[in-house]
C-alpha positions as CSV (number, residue, x, y, z in Angstrom):
1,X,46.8,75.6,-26.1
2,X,50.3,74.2,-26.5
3,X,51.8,70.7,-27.5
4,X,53.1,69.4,-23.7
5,X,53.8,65.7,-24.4
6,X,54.6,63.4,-27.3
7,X,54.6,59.8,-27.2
8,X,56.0,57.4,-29.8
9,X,56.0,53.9,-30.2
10,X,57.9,51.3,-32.5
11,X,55.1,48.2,-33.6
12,X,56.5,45.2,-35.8
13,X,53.3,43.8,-37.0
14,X,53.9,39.6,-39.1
15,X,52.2,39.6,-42.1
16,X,48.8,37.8,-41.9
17,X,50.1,35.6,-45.2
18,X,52.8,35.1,-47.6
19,X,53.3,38.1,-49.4
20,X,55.7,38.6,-52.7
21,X,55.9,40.7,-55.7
22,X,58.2,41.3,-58.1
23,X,61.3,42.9,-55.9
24,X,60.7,41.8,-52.7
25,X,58.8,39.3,-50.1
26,X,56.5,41.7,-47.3
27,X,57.0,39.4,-43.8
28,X,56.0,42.4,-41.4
29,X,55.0,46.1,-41.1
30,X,56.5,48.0,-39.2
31,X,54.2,50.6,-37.6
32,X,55.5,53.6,-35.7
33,X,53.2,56.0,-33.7
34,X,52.8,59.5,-31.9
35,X,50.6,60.6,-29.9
36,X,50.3,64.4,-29.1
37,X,48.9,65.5,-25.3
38,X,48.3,69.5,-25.4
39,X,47.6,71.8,-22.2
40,X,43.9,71.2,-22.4
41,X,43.9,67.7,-21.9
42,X,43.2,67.0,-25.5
43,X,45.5,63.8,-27.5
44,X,45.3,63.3,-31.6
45,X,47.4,59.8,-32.6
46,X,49.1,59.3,-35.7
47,X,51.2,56.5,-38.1
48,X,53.9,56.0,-39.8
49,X,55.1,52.4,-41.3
50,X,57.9,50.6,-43.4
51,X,57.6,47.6,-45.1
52,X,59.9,45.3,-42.8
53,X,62.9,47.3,-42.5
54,X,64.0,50.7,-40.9
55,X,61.8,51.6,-38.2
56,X,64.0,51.7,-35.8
57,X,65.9,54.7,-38.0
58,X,62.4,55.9,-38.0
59,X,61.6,56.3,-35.1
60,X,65.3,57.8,-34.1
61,X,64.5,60.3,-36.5
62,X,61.2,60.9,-35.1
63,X,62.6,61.1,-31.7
64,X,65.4,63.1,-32.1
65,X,64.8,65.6,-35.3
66,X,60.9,66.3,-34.8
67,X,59.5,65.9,-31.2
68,X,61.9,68.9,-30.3
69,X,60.6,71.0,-33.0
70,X,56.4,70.3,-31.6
71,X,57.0,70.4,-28.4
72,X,55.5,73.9,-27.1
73,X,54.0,74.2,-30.6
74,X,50.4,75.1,-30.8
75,X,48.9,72.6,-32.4
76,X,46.1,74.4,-34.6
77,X,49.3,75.4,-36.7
78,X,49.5,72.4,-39.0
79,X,50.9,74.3,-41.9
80,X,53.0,76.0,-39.6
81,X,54.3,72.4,-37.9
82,X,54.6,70.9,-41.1
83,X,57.0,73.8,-42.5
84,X,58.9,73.7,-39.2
85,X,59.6,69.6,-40.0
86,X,60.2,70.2,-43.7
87,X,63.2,72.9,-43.2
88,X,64.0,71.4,-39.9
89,X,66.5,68.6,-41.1
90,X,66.4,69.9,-44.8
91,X,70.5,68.9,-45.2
92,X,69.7,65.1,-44.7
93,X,65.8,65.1,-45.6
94,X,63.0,66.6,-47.8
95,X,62.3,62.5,-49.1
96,X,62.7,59.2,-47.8
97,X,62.7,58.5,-44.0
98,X,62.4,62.3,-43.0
99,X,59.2,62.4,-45.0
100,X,58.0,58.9,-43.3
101,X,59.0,60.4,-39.8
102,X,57.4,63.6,-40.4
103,X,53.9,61.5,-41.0
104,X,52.7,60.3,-37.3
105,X,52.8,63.7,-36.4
106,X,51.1,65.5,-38.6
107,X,48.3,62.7,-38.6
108,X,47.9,63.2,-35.2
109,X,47.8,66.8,-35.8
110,X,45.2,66.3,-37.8
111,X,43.1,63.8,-35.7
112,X,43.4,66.3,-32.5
113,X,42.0,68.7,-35.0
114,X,39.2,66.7,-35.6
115,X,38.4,65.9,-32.7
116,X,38.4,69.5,-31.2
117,X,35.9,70.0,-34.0
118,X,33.6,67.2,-33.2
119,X,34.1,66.1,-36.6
120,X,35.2,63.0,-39.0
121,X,37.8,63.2,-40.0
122,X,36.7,63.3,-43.7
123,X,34.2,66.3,-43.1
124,X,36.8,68.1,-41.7
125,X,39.1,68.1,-45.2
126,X,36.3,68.3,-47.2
127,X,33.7,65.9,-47.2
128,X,33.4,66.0,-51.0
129,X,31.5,62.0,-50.4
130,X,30.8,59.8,-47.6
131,X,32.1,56.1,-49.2
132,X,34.6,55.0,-51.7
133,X,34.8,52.2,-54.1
134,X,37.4,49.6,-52.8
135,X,39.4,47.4,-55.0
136,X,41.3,44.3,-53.8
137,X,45.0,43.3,-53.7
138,X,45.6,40.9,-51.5
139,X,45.0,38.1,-53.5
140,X,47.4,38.8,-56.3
141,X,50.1,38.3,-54.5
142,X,52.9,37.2,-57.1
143,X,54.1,34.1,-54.7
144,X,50.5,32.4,-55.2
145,X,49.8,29.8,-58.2
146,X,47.9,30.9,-61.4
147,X,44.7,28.7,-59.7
148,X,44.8,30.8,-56.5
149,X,44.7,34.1,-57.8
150,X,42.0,32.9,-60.1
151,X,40.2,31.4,-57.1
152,X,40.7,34.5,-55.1
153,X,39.3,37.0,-57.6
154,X,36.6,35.0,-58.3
155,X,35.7,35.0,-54.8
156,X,36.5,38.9,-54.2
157,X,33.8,39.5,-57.0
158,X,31.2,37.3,-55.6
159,X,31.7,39.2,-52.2
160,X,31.1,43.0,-53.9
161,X,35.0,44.3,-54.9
162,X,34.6,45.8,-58.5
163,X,38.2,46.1,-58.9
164,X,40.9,43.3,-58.6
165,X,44.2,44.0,-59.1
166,X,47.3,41.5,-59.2
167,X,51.1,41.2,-59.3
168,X,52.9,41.2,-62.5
169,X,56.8,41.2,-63.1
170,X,57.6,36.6,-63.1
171,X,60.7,36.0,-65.1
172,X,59.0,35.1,-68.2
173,X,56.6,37.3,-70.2
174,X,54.2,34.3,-70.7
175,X,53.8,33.6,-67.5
176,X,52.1,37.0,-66.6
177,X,50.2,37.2,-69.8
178,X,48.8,33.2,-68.7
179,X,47.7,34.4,-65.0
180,X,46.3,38.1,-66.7
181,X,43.8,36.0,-69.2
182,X,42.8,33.2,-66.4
183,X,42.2,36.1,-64.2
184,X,40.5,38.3,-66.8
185,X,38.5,35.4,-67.6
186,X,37.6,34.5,-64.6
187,X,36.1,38.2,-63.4
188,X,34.4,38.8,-66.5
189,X,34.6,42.3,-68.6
190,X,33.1,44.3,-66.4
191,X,35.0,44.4,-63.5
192,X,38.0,46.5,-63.2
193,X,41.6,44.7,-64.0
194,X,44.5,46.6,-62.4
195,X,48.3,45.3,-62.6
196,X,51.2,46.4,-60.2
197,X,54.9,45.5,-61.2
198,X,56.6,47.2,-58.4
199,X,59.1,49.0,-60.0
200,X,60.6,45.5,-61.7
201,X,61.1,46.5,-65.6
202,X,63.2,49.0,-67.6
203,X,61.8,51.0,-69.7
204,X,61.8,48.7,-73.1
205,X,60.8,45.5,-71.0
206,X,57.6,47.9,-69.4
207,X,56.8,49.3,-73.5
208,X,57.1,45.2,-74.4
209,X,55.0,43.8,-71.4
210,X,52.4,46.7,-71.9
211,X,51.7,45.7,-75.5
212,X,51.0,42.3,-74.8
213,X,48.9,43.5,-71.8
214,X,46.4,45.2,-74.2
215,X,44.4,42.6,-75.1
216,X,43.2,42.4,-71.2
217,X,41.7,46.0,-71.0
218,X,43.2,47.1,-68.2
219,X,42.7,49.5,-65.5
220,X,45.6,50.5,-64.6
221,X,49.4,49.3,-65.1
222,X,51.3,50.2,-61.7
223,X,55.2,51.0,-61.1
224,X,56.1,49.4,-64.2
225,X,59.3,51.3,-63.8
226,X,61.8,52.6,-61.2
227,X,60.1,55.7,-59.5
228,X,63.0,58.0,-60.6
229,X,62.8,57.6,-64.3
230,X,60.3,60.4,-65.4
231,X,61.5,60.2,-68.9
232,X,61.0,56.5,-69.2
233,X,57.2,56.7,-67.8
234,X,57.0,59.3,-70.5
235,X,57.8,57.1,-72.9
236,X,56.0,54.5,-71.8
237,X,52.9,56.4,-71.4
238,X,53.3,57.3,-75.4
239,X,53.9,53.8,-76.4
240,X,50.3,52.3,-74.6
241,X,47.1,53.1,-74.2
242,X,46.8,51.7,-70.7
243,X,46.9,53.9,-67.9
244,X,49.9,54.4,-65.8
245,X,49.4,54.7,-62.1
246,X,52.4,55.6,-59.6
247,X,53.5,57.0,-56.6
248,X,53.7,55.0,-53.5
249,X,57.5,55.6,-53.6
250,X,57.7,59.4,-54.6
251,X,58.1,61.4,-51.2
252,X,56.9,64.9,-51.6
253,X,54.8,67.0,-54.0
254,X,57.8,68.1,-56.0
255,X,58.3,64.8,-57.5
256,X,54.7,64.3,-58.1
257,X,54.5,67.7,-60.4
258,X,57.5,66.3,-62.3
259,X,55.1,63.6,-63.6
260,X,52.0,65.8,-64.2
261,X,54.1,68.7,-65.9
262,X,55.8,65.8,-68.2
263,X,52.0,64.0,-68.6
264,X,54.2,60.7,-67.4
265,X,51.5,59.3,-65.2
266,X,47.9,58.6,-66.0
267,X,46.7,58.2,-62.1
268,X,48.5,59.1,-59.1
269,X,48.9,57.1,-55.9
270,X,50.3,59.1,-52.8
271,X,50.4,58.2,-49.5
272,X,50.1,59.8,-46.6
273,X,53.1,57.6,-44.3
274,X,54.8,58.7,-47.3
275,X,55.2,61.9,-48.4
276,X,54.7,63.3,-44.6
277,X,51.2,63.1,-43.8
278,X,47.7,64.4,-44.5
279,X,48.9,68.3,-45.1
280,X,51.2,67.2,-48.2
281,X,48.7,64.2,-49.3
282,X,46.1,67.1,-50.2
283,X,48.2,69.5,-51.5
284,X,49.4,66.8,-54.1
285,X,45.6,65.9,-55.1
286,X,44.7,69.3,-55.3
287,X,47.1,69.7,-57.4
288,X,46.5,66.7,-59.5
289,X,43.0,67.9,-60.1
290,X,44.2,71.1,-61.2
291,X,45.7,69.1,-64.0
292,X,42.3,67.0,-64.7
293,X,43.8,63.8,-62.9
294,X,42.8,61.3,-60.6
295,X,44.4,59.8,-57.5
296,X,43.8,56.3,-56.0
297,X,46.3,56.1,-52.7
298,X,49.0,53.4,-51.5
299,X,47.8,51.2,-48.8
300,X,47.0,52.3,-45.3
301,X,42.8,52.3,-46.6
302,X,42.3,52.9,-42.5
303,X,43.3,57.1,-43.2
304,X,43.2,56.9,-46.4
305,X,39.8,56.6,-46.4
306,X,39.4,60.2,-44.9
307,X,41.6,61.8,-47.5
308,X,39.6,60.3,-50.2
309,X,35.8,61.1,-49.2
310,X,37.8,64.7,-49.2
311,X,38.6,65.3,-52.6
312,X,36.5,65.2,-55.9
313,X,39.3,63.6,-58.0
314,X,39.6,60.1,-55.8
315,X,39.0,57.2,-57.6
316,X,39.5,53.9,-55.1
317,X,40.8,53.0,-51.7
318,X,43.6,49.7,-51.4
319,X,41.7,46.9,-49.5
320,X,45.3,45.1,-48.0
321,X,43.7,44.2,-44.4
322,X,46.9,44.1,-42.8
323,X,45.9,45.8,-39.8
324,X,42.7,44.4,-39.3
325,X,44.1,41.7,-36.6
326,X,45.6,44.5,-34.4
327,X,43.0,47.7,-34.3
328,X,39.8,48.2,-32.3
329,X,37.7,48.8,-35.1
330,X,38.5,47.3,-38.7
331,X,37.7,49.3,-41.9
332,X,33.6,48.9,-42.6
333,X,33.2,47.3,-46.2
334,X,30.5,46.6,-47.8
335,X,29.5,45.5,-51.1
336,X,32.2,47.1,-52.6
337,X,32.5,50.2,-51.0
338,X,34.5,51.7,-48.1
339,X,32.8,53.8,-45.2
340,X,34.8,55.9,-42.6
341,X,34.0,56.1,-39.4
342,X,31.5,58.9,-38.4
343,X,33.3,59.6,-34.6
344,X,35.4,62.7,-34.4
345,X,38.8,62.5,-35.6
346,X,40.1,59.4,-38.4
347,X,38.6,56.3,-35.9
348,X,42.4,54.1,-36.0
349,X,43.4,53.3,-32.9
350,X,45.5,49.5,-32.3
351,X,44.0,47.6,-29.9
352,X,46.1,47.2,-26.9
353,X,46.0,43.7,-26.2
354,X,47.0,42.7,-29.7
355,X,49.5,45.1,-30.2
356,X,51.6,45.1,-27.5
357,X,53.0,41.7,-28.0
358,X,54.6,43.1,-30.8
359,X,55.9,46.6,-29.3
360,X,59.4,47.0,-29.8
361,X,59.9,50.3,-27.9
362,X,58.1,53.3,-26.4
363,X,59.0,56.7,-25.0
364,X,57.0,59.7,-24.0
365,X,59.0,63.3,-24.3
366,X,57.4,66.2,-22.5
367,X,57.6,70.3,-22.7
């Protein structure tokens, strides 16, 4: 069996509302696909995405640095594949867009896998649980007033989520303390309280914030600090006693050992249109359960949802239902919990007749 085709598409998807936090406004996600064919007449699909900028650079890279290397590959050799992609354009990647390139194919690598097996996709990796708990975080969106995120959450709770979580990082201190007590108040005790900053704060500013975060028993406090700064999460996490949760914008596992080694993160959040698909998403959870820690993923619930009913050590899934308007089948939630599909392979597939409005490009590359 042998890798004969690969297709690849370039998808700009609008946002479905007004989304800010604290470095940036969200207006569209930009999806990019490939889908392998091998000799046996057999196809996996997989994604990759941006966050409204450089997919086309994406998808160039995908094009021109990775389909080459699959092509005539058999496509049982994921490990294999994956090495091939890591070393391939080593000078210019091992992070950033060559890990977001690498991602659609070994997802689809993965699916065809799956499918081959007559399997979920979940089973396949592990099948360590067949739901997750799913928190909310669309609606803390830092744009919306202190009344609609209260609104919102209250709502979220009455519909089953058991975790809210909303943007911090507005100019003045006060201001995210108010909306953290309405919204704290407004939930109750028991439900879980996370906060995401996005990256926005220094180190002092993120030790300041934190303490007068306390009082609202939180969760989880997420990218209070720019992902680079190891030593400053250290610090940080030595200063507070909430939990520290990171990792949507680390790229590979190397990055994510940094933090365990250094105990500079209290949760970890990898995903896989991050840090190169599936293959490297559970080699960083194994190894963050190796070191008696949990992970709770970036976005993409659709996938993620496999690679969390995998491992022991997943906490949550991100409900963000960005995608819902554009697939065939939408994420099954119910009171509370997430439920992946049970049809071979990971189930997401864009629906045509949605999507293709918002195609940008296409190209199929053969053997």
């Amino acid at each position: 069996m042998k890798i004969i085709r690969v297709d690849t598409a370039f998808y700009r998807f609008p946002a479905h509302r007004r989304i800010v936090d604290a470095i940036q406004e969200f207006t569209h996600m930009e999806v990019i696909s490939a889908t392998i064919h091998t000799s046996d007449g057999q196809t996996g699909i997989g994604y990759g995405y941006t966050i409204g900028r450089g997919g086309r650079a994406l998808k160039v890279f995908l094009d021109d640095e990775f389909v080459p290397l699959v092509l005539g590959e058999d496509p049982a050799d994921i490990e294999r594949i994956w090495e091939k992609m890591w070393w391939g354009p080593h000078w210019v990647g091992r992070g950033g867009i060559a890990s977001l390139a690498m991602a659609p194919i070994d997802i689809a690598l993965w699916d065809l896998k799956a499918k081959r097996a007559g399997s979920p996709l979940y089973k396949l990796l592990g099948g360590y649980r067949d739901r997750m708990p799913v928190y909310d975080t669309d609606g803390g969106w830092l744009n919306h007033s202190q009344d609609e995120i209260v609104r919102e959450a209250a709502e979220l709770v009455g519909k089953g989520f058991t975790g809210i979580k909303i943007k911090v990082g507005k100019e003045q201190r006060s201001e995210d303390v108010a909306r953290l007590r309405a919204v704290r108040a407004a939930i109750g005790p028991d439900i879980k309280l996370m906060t995401d900053a996005n990256l926005r704060w220094t180190a002092p500013e993120a030790i300041a914030r934190a303490r007068l975060f306390e009082e609202f028993d939180l969760f989880w406090l997420e990218e209070p600090i720019e992902a680079d700064d190891v030593l400053g999460h250290e610090k940080l996490r030595q200063s507070t006693r909430i939990p520290i949760a990171l990792g949507e914008s680390l790229y590979n596992r190397h990055s994510f050992k940094e933090y365990l080694a250094r105990d500079a993160v209290s949760i970890l959040q990898p995903d896989v249109g991050r840090v190169g698909g599936i293959t490297e998403w559970m080699r960083i959870a194994n190894m963050a359960h190796s070191f008696n820690v949990n992970v709770s993923p970036h976005f993409l619930m659709e996938l993620h949802i496999h690679t969390t009913c995998a491992v022991p050590n997943a906490m949550w899934v991100e409900h963000i239902p960005f995608l819902n308007r554009f697939v065939v089948e939408p994420l099954r939630i119910e009171d509370g919990y997430a439920y992946p599909p049970d049809t071979p392979g990971h189930g997401l597939l864009l629906d045509e007749a949605k999507a293709d409005p918002h195609l940008i490009e296409a190209h199929s590359w053969a053997a």
